[in-house]
DSSP file (Angstrom, degrees, kcal/mol; ACC not computed):
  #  RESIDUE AA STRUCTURE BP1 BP2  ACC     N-H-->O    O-->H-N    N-H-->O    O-->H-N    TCO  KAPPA ALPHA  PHI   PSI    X-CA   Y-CA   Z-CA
    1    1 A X     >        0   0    0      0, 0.0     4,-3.5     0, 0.0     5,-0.1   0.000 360.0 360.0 360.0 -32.7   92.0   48.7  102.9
    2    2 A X  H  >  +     0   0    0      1,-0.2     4,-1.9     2,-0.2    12,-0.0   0.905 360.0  41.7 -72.9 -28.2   91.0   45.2  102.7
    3    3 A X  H >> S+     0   0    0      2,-0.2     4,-1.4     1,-0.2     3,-1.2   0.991 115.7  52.0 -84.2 -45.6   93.7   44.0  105.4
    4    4 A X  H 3> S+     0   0    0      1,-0.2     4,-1.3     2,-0.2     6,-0.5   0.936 103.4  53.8 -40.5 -55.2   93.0   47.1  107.6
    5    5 A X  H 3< S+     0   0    0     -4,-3.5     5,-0.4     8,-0.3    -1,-0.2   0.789 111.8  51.8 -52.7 -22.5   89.3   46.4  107.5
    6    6 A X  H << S+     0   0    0     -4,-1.9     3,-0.4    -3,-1.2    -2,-0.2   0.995 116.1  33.6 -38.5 -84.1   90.6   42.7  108.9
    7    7 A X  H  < S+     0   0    0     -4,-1.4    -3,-0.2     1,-0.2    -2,-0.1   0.963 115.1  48.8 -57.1 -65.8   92.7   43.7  111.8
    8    8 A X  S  < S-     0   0    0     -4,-1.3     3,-0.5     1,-0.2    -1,-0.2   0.543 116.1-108.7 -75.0  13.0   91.3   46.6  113.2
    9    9 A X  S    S-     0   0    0     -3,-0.4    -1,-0.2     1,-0.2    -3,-0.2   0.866  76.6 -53.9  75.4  19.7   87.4   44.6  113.3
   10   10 A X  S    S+     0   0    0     -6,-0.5    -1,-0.2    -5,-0.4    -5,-0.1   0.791 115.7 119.3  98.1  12.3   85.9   46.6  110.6
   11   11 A X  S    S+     0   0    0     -3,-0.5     2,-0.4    -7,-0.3    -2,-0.1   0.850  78.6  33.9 -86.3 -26.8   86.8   50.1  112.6
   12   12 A X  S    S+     0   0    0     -8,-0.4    -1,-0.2     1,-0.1    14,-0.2  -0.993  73.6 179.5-120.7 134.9   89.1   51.8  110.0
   13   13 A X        +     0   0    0     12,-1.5     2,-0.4    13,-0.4    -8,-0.3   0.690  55.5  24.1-108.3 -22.3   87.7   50.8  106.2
   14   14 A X        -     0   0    0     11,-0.7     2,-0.6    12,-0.2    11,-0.5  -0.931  56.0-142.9-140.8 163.3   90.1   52.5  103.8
   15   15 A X        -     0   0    0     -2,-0.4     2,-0.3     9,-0.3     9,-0.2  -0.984   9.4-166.7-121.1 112.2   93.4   54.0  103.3
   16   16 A X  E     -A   23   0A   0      7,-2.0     7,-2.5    -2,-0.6     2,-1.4  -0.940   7.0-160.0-104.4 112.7   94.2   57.0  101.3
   17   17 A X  E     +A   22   0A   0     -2,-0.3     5,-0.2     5,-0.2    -2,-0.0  -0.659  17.5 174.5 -81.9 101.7   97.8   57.7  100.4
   18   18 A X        -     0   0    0      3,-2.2     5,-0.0    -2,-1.4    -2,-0.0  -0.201  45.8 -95.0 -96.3-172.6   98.6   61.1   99.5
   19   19 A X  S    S+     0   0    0      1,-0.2     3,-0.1     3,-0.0    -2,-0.1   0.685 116.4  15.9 -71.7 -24.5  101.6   62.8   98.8
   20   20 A X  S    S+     0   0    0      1,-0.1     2,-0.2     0, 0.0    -1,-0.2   0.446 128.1  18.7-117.8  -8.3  102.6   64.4  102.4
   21   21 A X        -     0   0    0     -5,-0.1    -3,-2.2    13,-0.0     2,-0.5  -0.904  65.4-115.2-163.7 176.1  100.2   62.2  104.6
   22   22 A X  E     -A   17   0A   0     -2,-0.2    12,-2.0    -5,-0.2    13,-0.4  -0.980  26.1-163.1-120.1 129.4   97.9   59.0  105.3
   23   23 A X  E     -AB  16  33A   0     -7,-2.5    -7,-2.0    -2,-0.5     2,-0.3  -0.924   3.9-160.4-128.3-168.9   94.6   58.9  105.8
   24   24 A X  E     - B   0  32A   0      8,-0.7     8,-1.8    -2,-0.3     2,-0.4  -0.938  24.6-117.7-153.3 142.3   92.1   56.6  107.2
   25   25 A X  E     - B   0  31A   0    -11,-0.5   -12,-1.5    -2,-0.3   -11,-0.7  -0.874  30.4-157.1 -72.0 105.3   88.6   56.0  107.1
   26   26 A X    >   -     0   0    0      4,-1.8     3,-0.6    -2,-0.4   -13,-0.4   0.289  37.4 -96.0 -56.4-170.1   87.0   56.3  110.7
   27   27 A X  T 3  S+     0   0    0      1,-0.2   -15,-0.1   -15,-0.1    -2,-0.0   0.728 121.9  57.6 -96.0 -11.6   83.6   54.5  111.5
   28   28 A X  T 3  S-     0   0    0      2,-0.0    -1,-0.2     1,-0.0     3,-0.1  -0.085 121.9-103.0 -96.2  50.9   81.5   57.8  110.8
   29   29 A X  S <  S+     0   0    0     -3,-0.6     2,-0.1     1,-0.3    -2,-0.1   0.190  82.6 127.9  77.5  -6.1   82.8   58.0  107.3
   30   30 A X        -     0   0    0     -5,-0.0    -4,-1.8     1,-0.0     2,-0.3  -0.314  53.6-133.4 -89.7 159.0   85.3   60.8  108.0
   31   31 A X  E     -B   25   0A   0     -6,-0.2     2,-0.4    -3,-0.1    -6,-0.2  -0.984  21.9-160.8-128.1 145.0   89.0   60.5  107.1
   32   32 A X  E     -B   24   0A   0     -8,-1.8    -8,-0.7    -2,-0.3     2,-0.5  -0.825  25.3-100.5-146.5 127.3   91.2   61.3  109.5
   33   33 A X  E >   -B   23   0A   0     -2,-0.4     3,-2.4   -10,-0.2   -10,-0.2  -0.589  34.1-134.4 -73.1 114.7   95.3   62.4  109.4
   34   34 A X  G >  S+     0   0    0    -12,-2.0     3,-2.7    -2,-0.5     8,-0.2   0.825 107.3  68.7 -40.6 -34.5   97.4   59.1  110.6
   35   35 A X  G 3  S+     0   0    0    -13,-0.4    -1,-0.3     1,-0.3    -2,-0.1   0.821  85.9  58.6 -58.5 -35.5   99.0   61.3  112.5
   36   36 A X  G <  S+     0   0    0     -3,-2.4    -1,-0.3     2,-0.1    -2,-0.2   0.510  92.8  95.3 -66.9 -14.9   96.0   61.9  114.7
   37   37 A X  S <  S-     0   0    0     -3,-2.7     2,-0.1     1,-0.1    -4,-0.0  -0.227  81.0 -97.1 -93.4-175.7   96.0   58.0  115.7
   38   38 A X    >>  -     0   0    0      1,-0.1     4,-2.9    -2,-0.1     3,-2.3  -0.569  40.8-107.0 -92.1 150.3   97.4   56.1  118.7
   39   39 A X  H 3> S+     0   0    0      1,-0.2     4,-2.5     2,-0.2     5,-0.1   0.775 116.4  57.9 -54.1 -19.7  100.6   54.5  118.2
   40   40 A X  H 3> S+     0   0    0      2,-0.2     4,-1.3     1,-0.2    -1,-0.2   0.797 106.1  50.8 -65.6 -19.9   99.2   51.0  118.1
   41   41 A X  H X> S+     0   0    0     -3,-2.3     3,-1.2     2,-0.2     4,-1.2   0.942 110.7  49.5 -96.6 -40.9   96.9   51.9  115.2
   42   42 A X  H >X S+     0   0    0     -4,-2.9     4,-4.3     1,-0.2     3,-1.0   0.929 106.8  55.3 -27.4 -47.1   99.8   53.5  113.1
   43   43 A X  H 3X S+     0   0    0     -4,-2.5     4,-1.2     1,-0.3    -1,-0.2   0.891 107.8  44.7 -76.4 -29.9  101.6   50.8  113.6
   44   44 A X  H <X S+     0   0    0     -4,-1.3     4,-1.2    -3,-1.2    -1,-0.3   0.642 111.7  55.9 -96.5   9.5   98.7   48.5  112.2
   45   45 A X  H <X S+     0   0    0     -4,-1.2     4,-3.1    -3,-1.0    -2,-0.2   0.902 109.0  51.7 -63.9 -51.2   98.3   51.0  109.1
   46   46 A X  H  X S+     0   0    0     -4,-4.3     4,-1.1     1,-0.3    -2,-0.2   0.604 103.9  49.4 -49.9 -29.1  101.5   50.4  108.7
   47   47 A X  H  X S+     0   0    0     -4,-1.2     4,-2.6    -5,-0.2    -1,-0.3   0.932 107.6  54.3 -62.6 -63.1  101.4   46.9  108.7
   48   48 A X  H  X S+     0   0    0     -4,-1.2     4,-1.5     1,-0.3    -2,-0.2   0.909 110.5  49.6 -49.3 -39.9   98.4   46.7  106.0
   49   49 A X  H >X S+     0   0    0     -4,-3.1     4,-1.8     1,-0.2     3,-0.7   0.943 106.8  49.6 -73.1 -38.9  100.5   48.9  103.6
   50   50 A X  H 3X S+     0   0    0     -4,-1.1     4,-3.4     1,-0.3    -1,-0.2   0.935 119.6  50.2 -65.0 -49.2  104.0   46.5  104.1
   51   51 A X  H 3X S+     0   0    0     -4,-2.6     4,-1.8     1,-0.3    -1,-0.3   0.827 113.7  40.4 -53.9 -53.7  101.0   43.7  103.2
   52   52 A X  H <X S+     0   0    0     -4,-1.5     4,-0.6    -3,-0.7    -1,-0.3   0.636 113.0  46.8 -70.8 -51.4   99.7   45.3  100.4
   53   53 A X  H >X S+     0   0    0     -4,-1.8     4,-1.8     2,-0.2     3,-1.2   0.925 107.0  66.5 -57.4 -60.1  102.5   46.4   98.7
   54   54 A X  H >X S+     0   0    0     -4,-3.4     3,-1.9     1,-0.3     4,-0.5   0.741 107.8  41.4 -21.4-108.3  103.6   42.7   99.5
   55   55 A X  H 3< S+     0   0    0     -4,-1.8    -1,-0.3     1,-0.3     3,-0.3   0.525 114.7  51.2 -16.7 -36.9  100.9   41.6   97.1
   56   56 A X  H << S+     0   0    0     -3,-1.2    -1,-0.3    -4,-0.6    -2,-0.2   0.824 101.5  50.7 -79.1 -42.0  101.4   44.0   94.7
   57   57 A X  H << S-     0   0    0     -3,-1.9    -1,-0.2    -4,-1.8     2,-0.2   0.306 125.6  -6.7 -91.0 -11.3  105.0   43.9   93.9
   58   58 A X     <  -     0   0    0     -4,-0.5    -1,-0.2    -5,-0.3     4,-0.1  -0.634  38.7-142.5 167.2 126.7  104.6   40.0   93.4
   59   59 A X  S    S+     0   0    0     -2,-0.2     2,-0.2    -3,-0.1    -1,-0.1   0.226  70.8 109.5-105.8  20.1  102.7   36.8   93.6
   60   60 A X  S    S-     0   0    0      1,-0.1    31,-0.1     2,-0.0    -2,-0.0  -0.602  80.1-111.4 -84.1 165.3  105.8   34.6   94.7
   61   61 A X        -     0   0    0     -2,-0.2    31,-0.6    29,-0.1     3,-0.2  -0.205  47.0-175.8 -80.9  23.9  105.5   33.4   98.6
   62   62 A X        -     0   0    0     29,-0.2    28,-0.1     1,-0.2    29,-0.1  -0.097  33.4 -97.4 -21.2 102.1  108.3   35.4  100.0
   63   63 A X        -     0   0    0     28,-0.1    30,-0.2     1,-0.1    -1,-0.2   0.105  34.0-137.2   9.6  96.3  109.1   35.0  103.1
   64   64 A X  E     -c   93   0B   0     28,-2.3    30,-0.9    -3,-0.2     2,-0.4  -0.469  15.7-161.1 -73.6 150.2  107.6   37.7  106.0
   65   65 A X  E     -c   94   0B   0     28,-0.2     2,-0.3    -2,-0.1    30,-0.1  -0.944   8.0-175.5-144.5 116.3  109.9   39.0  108.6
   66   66 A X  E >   +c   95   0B   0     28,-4.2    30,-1.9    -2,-0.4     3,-1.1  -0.609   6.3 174.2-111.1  75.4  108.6   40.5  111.6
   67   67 A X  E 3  S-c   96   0B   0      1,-0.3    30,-0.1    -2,-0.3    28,-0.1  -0.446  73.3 -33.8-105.4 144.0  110.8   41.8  113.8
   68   68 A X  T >  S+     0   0    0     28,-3.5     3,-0.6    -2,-0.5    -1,-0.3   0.834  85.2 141.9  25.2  48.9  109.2   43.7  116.8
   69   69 A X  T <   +     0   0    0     -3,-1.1     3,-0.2    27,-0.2    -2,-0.1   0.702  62.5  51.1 -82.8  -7.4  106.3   44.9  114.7
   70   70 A X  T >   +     0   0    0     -4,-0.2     3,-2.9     1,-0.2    -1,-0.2   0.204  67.3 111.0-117.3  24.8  103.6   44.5  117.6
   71   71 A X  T <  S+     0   0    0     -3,-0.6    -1,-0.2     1,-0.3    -2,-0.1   0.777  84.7  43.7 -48.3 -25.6  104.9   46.2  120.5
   72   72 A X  T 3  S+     0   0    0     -3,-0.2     2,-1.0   -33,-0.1    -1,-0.3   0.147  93.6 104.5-105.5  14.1  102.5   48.8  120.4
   73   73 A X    <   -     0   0    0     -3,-2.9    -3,-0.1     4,-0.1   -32,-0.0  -0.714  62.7-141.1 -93.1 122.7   99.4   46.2  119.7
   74   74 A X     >  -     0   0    0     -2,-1.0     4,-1.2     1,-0.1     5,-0.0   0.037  40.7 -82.1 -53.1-156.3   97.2   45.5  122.6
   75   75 A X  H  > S+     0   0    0      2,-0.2     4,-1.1     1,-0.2    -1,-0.1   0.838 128.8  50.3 -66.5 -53.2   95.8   41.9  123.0
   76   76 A X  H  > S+     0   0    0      2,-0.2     4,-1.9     3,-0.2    -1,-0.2   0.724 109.3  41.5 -56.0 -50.8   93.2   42.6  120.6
   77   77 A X  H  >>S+     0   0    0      2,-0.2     4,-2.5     3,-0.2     5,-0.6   0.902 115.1  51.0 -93.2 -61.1   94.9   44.0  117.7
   78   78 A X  H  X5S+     0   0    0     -4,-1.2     4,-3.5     2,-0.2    -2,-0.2   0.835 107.0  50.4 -49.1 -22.3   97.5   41.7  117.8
   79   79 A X  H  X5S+     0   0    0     -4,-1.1     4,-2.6     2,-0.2     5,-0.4   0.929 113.4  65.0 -75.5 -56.1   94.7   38.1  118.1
   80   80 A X  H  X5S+     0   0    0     -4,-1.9     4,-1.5     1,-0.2    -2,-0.2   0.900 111.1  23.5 -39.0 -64.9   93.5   40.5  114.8
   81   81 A X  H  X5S+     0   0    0     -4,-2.5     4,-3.1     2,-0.2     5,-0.4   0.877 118.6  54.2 -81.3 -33.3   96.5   40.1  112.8
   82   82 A X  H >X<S+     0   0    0     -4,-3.5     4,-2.8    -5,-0.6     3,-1.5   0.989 113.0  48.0 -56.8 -40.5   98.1   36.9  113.8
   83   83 A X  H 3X S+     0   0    0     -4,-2.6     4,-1.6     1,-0.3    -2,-0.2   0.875 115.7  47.3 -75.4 -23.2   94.6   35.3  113.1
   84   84 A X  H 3X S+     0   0    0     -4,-1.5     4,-1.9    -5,-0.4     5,-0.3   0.801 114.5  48.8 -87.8 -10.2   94.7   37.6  109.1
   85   85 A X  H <X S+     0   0    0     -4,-3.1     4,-0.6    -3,-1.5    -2,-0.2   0.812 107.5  51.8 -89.1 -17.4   98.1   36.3  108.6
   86   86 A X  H  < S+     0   0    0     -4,-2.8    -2,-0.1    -5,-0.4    -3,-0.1   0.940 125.7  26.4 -52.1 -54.7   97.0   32.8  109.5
   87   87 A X  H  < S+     0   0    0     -4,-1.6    -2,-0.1    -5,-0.3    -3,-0.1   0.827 127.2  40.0 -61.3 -51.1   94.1   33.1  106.9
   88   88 A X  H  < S+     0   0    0     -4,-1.9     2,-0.4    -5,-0.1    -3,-0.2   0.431  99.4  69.9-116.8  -5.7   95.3   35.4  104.5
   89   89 A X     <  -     0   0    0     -4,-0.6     4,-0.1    -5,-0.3   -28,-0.0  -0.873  39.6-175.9-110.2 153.7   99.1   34.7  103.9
   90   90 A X        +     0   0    0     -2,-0.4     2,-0.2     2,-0.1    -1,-0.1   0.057  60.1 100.3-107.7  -7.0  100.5   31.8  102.2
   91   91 A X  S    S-     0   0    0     -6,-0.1   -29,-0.2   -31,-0.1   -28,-0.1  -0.609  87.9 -90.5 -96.4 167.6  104.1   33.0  102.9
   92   92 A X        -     0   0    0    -31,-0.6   -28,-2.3    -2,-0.2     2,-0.4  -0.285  43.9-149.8 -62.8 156.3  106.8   31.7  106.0
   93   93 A X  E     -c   64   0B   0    -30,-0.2     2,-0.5     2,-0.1   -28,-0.2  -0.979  13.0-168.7-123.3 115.3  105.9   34.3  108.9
   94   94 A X  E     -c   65   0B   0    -30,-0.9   -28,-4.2    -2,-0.4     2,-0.5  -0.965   4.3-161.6-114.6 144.0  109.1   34.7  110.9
   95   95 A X  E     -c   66   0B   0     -2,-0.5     2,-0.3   -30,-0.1   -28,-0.2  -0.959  11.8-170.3-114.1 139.5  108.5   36.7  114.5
   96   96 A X  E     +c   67   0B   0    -30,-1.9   -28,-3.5    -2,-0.5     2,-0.3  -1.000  26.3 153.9-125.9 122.7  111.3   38.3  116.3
   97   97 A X        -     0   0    0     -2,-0.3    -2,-0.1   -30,-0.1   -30,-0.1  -0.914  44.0-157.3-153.8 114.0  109.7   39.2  119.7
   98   98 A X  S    S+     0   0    0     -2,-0.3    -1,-0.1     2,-0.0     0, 0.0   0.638  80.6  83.1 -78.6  -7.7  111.7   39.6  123.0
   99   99 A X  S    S-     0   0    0      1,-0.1    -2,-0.1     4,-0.0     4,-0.1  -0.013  76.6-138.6 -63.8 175.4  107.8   38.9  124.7
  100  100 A X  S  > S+     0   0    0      2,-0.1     4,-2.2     3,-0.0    -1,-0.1   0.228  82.5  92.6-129.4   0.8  106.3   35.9  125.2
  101  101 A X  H  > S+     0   0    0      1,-0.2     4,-4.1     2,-0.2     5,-0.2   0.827  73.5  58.9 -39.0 -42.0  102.9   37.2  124.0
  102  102 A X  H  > S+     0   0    0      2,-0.3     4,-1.6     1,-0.2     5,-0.3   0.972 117.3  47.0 -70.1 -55.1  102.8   36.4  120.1
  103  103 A X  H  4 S+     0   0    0      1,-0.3     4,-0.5     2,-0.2    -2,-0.2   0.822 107.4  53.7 -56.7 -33.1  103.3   32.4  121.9
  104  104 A X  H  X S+     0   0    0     -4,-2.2     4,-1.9     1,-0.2    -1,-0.3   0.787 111.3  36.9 -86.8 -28.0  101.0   32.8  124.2
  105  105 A X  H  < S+     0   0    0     -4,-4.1     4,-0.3     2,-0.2    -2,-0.2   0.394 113.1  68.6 -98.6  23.1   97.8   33.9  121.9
  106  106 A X  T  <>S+     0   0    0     -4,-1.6     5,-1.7    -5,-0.2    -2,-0.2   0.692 103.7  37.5 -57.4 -50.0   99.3   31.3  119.4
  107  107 A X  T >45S+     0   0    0     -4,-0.5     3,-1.6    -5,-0.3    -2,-0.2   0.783 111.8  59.9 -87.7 -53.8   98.5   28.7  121.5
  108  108 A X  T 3<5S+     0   0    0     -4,-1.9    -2,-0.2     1,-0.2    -3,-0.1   0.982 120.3  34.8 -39.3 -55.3   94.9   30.6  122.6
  109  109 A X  T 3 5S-     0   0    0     -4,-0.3    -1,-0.2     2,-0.1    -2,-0.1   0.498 109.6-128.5 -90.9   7.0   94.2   30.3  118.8
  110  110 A X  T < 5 +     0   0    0     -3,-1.6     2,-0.5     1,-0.3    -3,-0.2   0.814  46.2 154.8  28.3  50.4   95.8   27.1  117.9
  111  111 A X      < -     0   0    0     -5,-1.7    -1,-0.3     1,-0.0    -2,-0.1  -0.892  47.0-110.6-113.0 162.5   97.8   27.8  115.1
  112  112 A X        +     0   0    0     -2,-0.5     2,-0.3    -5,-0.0    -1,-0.0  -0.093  46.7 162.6 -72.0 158.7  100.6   25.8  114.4
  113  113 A X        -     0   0    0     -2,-0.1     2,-0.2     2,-0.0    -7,-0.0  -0.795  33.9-131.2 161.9 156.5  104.3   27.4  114.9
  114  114 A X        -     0   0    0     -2,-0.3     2,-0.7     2,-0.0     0, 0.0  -0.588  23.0-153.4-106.3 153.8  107.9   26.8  115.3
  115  115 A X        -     0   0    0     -2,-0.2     2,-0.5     2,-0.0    -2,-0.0  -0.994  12.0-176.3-122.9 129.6  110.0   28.5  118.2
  116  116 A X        -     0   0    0     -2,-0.7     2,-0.3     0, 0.0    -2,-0.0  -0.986  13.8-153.6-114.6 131.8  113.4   29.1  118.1
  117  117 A X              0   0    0     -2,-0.5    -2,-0.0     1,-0.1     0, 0.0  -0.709 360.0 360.0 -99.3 135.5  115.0   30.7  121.6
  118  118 A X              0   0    0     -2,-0.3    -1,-0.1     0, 0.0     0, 0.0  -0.178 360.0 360.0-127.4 360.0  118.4   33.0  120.6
């Protein structure tokens, strides 16, 4: 909940995981079937839980691998998360992104990062 409430600006505040479904806390307190969102927001539910679980399962720095996880983020959602993985991880971030997006609001936000071209 806390990493959702990051990225998405304070629009979705909790996460409940039930046994057949997700749901999510809108901004007028209602919870709402994951299934009902746009892909982009799934995709950054989806995100918080990988995070979350991350945390949970272990307090070593493990190494993140992200390969094509923001395709469906606008501009917005994506400035959201690089800037909570800046902040809020202490582990290597690797991005695998056939875009040139991730570089370009990388450099808009001035964190530091390595490029390797394949």
């Amino acid at each position: 909940s806390n990493t959702i409430l990051k990225i998405s600006n304070g629009k979705y505040k909790n996460i409940k995981v039930l046994d057949n479904d997700i749901m999510v806390e809108v901004e007028n307190g209602n919870y709402v079937s994951v299934s009902l969102l746009s892909v982009g927001t799934i995709d950054q539910l989806y995100f918080a839980l990988r995070m979350a679980i991350l945390k949970e399962i272990t307090d070593e720095s493990l190494p993140i691998f992200l390969d094509e996880s923001f395709v469906f983020f606008d501009k917005s959602r994506l400035i959201n998360t690089l800037e909570y993985l800046k902040s809020d991880c202490n582990n290597q971030i690797i991005i695998f992104s056939c875009t040139e997006r991730e570089i370009e609001i990388l450099r808009e936000l001035g964190i530091e990062y390595n490029l390797i071209r394949i």
